[in-house]
N, CA and C atoms as an extended XYZ file, in Angstrom:
471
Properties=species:S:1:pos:R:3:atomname:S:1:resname:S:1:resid:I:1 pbc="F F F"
N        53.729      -29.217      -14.641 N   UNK     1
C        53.946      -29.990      -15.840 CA  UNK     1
C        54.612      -29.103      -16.879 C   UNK     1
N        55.492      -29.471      -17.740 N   UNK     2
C        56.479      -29.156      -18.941 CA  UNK     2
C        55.582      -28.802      -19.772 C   UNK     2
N        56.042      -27.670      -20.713 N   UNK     3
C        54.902      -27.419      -22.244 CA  UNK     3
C        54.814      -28.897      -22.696 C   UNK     3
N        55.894      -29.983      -22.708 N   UNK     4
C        55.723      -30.496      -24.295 CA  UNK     4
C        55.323      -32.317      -23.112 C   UNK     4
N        54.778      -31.727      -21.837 N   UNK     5
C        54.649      -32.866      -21.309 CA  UNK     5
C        53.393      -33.337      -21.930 C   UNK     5
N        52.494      -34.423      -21.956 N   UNK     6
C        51.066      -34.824      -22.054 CA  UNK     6
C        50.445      -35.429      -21.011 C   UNK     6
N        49.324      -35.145      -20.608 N   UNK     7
C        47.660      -35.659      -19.634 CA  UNK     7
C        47.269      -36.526      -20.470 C   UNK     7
N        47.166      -37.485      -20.327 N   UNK     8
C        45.883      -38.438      -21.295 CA  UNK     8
C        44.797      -38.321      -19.981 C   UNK     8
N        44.055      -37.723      -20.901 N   UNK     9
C        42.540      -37.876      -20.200 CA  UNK     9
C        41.532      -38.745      -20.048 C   UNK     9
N        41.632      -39.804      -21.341 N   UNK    10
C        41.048      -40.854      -21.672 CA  UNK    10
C        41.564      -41.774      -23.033 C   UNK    10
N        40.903      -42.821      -22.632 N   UNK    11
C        41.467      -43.461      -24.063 CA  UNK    11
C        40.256      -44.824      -24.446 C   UNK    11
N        40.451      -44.844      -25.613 N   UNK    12
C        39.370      -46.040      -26.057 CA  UNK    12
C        39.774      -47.289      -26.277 C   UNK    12
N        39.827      -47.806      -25.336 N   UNK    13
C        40.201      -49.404      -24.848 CA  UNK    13
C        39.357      -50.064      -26.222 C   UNK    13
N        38.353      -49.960      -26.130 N   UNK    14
C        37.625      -50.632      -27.360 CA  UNK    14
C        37.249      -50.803      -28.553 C   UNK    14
N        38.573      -49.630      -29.095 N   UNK    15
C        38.386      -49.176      -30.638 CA  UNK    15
C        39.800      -50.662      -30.928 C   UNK    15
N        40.821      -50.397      -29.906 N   UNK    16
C        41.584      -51.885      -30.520 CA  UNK    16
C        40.908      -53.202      -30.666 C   UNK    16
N        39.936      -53.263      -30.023 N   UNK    17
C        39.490      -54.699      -29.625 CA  UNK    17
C        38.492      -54.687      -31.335 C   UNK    17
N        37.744      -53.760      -31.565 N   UNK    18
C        37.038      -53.828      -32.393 CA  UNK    18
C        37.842      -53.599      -34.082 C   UNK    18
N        38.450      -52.698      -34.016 N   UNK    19
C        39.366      -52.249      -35.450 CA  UNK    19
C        40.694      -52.827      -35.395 C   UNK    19
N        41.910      -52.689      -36.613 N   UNK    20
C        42.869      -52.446      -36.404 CA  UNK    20
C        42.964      -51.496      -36.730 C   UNK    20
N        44.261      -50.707      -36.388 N   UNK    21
C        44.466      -49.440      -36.578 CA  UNK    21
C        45.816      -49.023      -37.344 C   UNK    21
N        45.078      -48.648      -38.663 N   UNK    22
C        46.366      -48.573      -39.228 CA  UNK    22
C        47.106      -47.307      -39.179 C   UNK    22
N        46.809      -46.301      -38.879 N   UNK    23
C        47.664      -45.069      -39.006 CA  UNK    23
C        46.745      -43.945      -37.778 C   UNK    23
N        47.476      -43.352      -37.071 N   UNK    24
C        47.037      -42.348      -36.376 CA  UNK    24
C        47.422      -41.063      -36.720 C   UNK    24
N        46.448      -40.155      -36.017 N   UNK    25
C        46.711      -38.640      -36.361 CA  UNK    25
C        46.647      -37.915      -35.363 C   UNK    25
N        47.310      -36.974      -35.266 N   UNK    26
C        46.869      -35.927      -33.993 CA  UNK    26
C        45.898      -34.767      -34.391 C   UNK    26
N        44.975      -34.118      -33.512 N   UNK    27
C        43.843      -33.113      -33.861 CA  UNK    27
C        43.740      -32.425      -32.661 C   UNK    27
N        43.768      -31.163      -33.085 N   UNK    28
C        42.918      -29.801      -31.821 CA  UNK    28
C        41.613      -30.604      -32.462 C   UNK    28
N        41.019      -29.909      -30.983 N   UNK    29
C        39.681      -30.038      -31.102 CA  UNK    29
C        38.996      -28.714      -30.248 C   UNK    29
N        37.947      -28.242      -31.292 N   UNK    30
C        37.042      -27.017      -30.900 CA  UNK    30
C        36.048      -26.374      -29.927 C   UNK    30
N        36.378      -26.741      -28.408 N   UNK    31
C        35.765      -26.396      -27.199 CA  UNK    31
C        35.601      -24.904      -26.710 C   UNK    31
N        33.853      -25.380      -25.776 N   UNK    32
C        34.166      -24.214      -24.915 CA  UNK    32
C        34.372      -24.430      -23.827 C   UNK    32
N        34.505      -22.744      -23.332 N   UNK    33
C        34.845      -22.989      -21.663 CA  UNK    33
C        34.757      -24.026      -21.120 C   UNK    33
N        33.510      -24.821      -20.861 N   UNK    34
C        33.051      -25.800      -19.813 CA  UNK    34
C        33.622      -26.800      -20.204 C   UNK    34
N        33.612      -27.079      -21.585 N   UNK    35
C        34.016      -28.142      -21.845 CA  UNK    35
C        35.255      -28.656      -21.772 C   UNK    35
N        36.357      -27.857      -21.551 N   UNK    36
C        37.690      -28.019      -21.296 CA  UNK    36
C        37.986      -27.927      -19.515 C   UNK    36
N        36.959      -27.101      -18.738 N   UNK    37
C        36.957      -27.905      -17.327 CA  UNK    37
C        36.646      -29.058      -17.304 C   UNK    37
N        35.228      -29.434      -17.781 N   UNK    38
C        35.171      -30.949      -17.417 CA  UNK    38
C        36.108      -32.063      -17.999 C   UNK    38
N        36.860      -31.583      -18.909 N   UNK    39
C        38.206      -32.411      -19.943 CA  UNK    39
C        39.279      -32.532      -18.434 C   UNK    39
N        39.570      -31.554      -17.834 N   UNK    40
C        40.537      -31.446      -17.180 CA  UNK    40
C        40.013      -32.214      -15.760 C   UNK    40
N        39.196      -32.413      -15.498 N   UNK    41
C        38.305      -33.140      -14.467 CA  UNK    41
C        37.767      -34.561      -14.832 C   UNK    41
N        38.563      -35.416      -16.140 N   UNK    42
C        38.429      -36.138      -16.881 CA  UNK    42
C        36.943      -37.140      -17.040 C   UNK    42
N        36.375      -35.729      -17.233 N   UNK    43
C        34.775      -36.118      -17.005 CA  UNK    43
C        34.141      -36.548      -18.772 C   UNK    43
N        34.443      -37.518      -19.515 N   UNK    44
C        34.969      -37.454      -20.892 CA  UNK    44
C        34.460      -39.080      -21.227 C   UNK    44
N        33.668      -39.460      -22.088 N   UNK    45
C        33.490      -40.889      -22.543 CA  UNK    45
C        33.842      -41.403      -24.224 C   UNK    45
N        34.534      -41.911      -24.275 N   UNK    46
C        34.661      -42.338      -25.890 CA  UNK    46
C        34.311      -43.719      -26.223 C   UNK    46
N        33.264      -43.951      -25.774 N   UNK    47
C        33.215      -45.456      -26.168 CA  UNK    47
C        32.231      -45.496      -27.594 C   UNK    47
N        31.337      -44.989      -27.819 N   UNK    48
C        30.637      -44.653      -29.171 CA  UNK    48
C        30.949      -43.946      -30.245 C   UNK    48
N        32.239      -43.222      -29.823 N   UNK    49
C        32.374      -42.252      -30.689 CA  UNK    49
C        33.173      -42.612      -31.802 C   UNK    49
N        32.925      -41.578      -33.180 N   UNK    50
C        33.468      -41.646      -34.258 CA  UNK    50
C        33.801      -40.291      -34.491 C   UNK    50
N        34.492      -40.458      -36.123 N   UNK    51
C        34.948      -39.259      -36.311 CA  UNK    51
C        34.489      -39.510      -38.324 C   UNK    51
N        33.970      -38.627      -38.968 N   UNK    52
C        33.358      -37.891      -40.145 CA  UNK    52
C        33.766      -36.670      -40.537 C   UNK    52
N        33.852      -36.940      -41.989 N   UNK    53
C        34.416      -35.286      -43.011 CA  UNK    53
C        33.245      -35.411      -43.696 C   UNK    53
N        33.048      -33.942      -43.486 N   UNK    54
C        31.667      -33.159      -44.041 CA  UNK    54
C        32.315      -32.310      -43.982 C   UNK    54
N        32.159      -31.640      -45.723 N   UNK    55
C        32.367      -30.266      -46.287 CA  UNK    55
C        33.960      -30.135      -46.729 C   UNK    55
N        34.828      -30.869      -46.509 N   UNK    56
C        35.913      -31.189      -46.295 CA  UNK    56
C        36.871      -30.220      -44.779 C   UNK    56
N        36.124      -30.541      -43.575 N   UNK    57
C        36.625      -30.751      -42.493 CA  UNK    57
C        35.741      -32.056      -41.555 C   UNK    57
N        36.692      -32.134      -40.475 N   UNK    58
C        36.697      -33.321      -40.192 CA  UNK    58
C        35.721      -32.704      -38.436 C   UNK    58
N        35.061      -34.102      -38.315 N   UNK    59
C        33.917      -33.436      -36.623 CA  UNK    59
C        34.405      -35.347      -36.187 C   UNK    59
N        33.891      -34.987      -34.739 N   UNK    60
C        34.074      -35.646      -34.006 CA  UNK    60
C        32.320      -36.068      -33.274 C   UNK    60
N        31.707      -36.953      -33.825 N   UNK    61
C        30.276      -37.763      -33.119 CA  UNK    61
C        30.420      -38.231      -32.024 C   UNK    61
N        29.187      -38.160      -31.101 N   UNK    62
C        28.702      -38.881      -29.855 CA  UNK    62
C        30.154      -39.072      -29.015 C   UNK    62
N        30.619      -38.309      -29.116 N   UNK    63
C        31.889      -37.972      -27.821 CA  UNK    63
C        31.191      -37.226      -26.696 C   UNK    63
N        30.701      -38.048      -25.106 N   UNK    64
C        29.948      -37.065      -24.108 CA  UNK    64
C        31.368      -36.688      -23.410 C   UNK    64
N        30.567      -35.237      -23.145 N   UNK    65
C        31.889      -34.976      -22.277 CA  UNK    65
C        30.724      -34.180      -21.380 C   UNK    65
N        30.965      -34.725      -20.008 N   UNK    66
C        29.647      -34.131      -19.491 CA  UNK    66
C        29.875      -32.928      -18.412 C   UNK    66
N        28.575      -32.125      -18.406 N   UNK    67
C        28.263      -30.667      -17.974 CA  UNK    67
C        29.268      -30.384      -16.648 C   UNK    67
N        29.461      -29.568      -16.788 N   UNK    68
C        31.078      -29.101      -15.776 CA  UNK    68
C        29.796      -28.780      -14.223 C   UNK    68
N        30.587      -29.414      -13.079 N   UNK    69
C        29.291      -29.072      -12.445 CA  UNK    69
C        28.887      -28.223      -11.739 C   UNK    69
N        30.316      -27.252      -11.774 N   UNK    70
C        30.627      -26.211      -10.808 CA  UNK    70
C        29.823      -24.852      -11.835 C   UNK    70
N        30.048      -24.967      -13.248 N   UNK    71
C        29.237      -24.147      -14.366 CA  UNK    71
C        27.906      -23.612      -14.203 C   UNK    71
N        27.555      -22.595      -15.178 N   UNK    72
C        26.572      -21.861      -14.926 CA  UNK    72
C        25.653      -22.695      -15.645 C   UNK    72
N        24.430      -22.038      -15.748 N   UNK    73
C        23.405      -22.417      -16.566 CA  UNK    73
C        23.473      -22.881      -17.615 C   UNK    73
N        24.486      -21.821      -18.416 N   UNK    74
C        24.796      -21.841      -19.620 CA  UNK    74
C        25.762      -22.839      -19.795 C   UNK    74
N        25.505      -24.331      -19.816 N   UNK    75
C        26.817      -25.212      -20.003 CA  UNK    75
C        26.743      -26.190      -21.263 C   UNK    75
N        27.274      -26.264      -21.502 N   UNK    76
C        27.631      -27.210      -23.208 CA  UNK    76
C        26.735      -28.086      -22.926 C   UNK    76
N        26.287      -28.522      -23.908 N   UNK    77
C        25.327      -30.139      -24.375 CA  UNK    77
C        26.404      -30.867      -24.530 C   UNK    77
N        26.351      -31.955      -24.133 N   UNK    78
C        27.488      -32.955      -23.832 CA  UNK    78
C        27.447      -34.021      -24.750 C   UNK    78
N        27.001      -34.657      -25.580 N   UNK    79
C        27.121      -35.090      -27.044 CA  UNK    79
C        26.962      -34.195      -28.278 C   UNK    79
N        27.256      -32.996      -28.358 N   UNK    80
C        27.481      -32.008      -29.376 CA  UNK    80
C        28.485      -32.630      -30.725 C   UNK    80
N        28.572      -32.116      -31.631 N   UNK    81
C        29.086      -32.489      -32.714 CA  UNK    81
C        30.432      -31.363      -32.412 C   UNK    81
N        31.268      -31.577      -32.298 N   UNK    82
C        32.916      -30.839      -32.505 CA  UNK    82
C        33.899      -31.234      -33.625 C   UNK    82
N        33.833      -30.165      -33.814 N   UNK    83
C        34.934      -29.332      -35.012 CA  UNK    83
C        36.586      -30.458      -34.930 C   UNK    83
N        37.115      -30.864      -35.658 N   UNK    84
C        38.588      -31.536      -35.028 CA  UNK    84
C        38.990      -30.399      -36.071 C   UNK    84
N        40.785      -30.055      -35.595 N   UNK    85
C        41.541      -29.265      -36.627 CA  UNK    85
C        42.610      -29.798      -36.758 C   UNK    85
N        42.515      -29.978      -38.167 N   UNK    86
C        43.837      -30.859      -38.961 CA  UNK    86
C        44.568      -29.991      -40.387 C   UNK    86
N        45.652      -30.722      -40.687 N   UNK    87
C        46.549      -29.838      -41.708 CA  UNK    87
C        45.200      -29.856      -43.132 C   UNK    87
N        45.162      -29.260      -43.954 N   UNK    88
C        44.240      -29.426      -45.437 CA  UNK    88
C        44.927      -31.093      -45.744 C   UNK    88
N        46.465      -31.018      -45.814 N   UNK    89
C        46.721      -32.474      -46.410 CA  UNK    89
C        46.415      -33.546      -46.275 C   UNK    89
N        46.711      -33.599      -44.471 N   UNK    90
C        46.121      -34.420      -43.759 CA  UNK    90
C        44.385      -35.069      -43.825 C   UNK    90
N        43.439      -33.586      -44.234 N   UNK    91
C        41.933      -34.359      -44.314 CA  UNK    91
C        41.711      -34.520      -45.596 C   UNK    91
N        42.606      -34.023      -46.706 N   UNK    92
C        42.282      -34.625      -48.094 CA  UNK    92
C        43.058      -35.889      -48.224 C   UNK    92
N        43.656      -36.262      -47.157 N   UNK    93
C        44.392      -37.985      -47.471 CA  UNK    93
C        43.350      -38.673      -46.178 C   UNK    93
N        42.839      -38.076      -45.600 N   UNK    94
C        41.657      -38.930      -44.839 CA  UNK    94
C        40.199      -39.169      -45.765 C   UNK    94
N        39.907      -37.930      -46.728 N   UNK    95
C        38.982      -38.283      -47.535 CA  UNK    95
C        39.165      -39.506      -48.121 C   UNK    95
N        40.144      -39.480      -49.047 N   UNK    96
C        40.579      -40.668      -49.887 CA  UNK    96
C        40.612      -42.032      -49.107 C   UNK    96
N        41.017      -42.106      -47.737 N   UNK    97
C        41.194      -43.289      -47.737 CA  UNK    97
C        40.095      -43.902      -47.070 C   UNK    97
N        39.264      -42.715      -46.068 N   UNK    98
C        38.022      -43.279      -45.778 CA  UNK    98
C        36.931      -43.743      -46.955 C   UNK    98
N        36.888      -43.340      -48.408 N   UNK    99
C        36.105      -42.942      -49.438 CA  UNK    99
C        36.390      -44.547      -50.340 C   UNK    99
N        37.723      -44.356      -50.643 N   UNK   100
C        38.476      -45.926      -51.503 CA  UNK   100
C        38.108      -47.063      -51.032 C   UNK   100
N        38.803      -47.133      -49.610 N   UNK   101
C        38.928      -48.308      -49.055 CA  UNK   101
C        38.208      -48.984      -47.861 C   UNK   101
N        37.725      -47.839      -47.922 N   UNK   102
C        36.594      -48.592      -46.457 CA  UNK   102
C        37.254      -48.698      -44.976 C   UNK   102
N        38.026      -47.740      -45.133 N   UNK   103
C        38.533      -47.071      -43.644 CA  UNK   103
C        37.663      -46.216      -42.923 C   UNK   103
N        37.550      -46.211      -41.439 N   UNK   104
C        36.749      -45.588      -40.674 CA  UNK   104
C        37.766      -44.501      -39.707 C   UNK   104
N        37.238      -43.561      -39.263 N   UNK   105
C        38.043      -42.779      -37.945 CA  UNK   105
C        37.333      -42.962      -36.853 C   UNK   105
N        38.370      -43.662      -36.140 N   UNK   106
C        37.771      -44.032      -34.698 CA  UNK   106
C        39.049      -42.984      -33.856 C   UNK   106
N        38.492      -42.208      -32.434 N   UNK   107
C        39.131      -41.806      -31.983 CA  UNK   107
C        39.882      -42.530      -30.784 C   UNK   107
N        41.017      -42.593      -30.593 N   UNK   108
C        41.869      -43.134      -29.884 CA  UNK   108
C        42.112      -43.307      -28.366 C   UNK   108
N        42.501      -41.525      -27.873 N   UNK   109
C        42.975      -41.194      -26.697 CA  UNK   109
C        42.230      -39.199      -27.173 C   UNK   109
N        42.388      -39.262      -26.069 N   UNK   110
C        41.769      -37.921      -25.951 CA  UNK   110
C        43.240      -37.463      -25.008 C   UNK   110
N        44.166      -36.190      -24.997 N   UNK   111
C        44.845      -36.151      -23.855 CA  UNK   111
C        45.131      -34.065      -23.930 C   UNK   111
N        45.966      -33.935      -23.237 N   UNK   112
C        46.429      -32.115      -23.305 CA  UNK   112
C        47.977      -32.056      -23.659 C   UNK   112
N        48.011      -31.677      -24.719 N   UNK   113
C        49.133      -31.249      -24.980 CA  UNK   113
C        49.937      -29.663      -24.527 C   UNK   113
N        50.372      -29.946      -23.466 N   UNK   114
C        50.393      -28.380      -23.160 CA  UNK   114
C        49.084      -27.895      -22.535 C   UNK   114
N        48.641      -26.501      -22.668 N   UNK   115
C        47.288      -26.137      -22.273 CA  UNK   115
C        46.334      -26.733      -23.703 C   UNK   115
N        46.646      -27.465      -24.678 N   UNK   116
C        45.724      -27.880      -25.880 CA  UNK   116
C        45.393      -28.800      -25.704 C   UNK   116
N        43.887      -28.940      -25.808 N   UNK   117
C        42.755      -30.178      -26.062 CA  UNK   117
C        43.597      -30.955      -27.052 C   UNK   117
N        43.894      -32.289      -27.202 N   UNK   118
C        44.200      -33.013      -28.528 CA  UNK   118
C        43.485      -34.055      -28.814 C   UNK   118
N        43.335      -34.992      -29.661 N   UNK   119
C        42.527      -35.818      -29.620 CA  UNK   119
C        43.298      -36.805      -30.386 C   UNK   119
N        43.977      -38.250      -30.588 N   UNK   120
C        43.975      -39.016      -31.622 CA  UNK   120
C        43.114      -39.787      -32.046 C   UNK   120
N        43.302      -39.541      -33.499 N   UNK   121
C        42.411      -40.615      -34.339 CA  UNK   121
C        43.044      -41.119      -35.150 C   UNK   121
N        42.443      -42.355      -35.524 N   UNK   122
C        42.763      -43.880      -35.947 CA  UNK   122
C        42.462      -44.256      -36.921 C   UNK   122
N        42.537      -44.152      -38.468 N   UNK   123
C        42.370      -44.880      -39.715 CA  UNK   123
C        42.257      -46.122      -39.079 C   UNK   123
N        41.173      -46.861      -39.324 N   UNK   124
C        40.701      -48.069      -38.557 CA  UNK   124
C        40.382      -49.216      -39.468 C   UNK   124
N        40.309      -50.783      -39.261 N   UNK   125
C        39.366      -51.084      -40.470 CA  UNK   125
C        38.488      -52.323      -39.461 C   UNK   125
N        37.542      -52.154      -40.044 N   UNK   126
C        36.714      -53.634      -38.648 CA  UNK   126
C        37.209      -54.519      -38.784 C   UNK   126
N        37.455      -55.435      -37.709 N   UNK   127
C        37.630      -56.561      -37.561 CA  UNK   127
C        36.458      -57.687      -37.514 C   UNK   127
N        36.827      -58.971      -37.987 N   UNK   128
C        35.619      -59.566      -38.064 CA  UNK   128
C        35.380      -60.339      -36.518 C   UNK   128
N        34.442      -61.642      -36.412 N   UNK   129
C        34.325      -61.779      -35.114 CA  UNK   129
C        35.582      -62.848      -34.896 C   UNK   129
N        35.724      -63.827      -35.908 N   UNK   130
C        36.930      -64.467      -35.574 CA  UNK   130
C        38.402      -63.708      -35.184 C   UNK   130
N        38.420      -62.821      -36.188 N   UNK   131
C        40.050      -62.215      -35.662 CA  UNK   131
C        39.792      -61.282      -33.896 C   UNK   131
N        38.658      -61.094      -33.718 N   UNK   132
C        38.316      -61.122      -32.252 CA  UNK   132
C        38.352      -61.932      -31.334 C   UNK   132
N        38.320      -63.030      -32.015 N   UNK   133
C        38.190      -64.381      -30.971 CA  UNK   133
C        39.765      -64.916      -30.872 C   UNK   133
N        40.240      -64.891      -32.038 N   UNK   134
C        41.749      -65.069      -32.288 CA  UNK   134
C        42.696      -64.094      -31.222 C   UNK   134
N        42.752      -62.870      -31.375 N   UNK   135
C        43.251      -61.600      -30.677 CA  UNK   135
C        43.157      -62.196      -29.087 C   UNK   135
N        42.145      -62.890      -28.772 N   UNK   136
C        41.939      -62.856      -27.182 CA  UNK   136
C        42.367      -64.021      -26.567 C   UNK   136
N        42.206      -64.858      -27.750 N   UNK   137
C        43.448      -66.248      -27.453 CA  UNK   137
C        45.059      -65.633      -27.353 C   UNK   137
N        45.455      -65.171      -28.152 N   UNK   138
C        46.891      -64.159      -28.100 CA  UNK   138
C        47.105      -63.651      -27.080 C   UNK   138
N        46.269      -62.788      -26.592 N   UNK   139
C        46.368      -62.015      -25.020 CA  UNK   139
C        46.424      -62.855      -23.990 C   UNK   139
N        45.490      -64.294      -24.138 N   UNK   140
C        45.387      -64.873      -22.840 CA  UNK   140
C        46.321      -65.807      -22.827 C   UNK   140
N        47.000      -66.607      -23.981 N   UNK   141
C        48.081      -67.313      -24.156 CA  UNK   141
C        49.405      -65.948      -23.494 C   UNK   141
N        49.486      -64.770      -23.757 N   UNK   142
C        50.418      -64.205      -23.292 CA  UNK   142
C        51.200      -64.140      -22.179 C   UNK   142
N        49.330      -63.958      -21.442 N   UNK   143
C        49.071      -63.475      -20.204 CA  UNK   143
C        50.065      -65.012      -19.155 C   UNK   143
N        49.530      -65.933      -19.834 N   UNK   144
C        49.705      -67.223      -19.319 CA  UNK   144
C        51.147      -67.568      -19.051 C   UNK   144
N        51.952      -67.287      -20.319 N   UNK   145
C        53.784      -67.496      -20.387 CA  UNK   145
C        54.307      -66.196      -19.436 C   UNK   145
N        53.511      -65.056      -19.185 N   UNK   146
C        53.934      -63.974      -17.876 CA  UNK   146
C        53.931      -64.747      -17.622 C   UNK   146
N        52.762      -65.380      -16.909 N   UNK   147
C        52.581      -65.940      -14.895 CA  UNK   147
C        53.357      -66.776      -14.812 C   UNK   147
N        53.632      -67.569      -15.891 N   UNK   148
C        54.473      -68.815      -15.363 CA  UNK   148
C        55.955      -68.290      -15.337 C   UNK   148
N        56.239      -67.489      -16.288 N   UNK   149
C        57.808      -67.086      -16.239 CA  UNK   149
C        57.681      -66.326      -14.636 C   UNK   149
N        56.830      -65.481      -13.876 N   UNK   150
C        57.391      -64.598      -12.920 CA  UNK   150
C        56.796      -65.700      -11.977 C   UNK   150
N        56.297      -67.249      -11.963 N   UNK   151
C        56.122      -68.066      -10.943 CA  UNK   151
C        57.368      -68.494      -11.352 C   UNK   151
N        58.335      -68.798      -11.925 N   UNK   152
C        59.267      -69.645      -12.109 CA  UNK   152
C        60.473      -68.974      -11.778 C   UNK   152
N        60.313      -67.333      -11.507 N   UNK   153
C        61.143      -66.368      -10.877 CA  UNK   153
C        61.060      -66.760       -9.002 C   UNK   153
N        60.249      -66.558       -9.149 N   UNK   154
C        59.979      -66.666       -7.332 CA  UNK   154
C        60.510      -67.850       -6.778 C   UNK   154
N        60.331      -68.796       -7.863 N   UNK   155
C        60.634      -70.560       -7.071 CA  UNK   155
C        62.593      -70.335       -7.208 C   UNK   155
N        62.730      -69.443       -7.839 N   UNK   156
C        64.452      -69.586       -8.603 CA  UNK   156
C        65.092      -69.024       -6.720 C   UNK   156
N        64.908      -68.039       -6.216 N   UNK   157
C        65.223      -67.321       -5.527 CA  UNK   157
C        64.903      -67.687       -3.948 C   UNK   157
């Protein structure tokens, strides 16, 4: 693989379904050893997870990334609290907008940039249950004008 190729390791199918997402960011994130084998062994869950500024840097919650299994004794706790690393500008315009407006950081995709852990996160805002119910009419009305356009391919030919 190329330096500037990317691995997505994972991604959170369920932060769209639940938020919209208005702006993303890219972040290192602060691992050890083990924890970047089992990343690379895409042993990694984001379905609970969030992301919080305390102190003015930014951590990453209830992200499991679980115990590498080939590892020693000594192997990471796998819902640990991790460090994300972002520009100063970048987490003093995440303060503000999580703080004002009632924006959340939900993390995105987890992937490797190069040999670097990255992580995106998502200025988010909840969705209620109707624009959920709405969203899935959209998808399945979509889904529907596919099938018929690539049934109406097959009958052409």
């Amino acid at each position: 693989m190329k330096k500037n190729e990317t691995d997505v390791v994972a991604t959170n199918r369920k932060a769209y379904h639940d938020f919209y997402i208005d702006e993303t960011f890219e972040a290192g994130m602060v691992l050890v050893g083990t924890e970047v084998k089992s990343l690379r062994a895409h042993n990694v869950n984001l379905k609970d997870s969030y992301a919080g500024v305390r102190n003015n840097e930014v951590f990453l919650y209830n992200m499991h990334i679980s115990p590498y299994e080939k590892g020693t004794t000594a192997a990471h706790e796998p819902e640990r609290v991790r460090k994300l690393l972002l520009h100063k500008i970048e987490i003093r315009r995440l303060i503000g907008k999580t703080k004002e407006r009632g924006f959340t950081l939900v993390p995105l995709k987890i992937y490797f940039s190069g040999n670097r852990a990255k992580v995106e996160i998502g200025l988010a805002r909840g969705k209620l249950l109707h624009d959920k119910r709405k969203a899935i009419a959209e998808k399945e009305a979509k889904r529907d004008v596919q099938r018929a356009f690539r049934e109406s391919q097959k009958d052409g030919n």
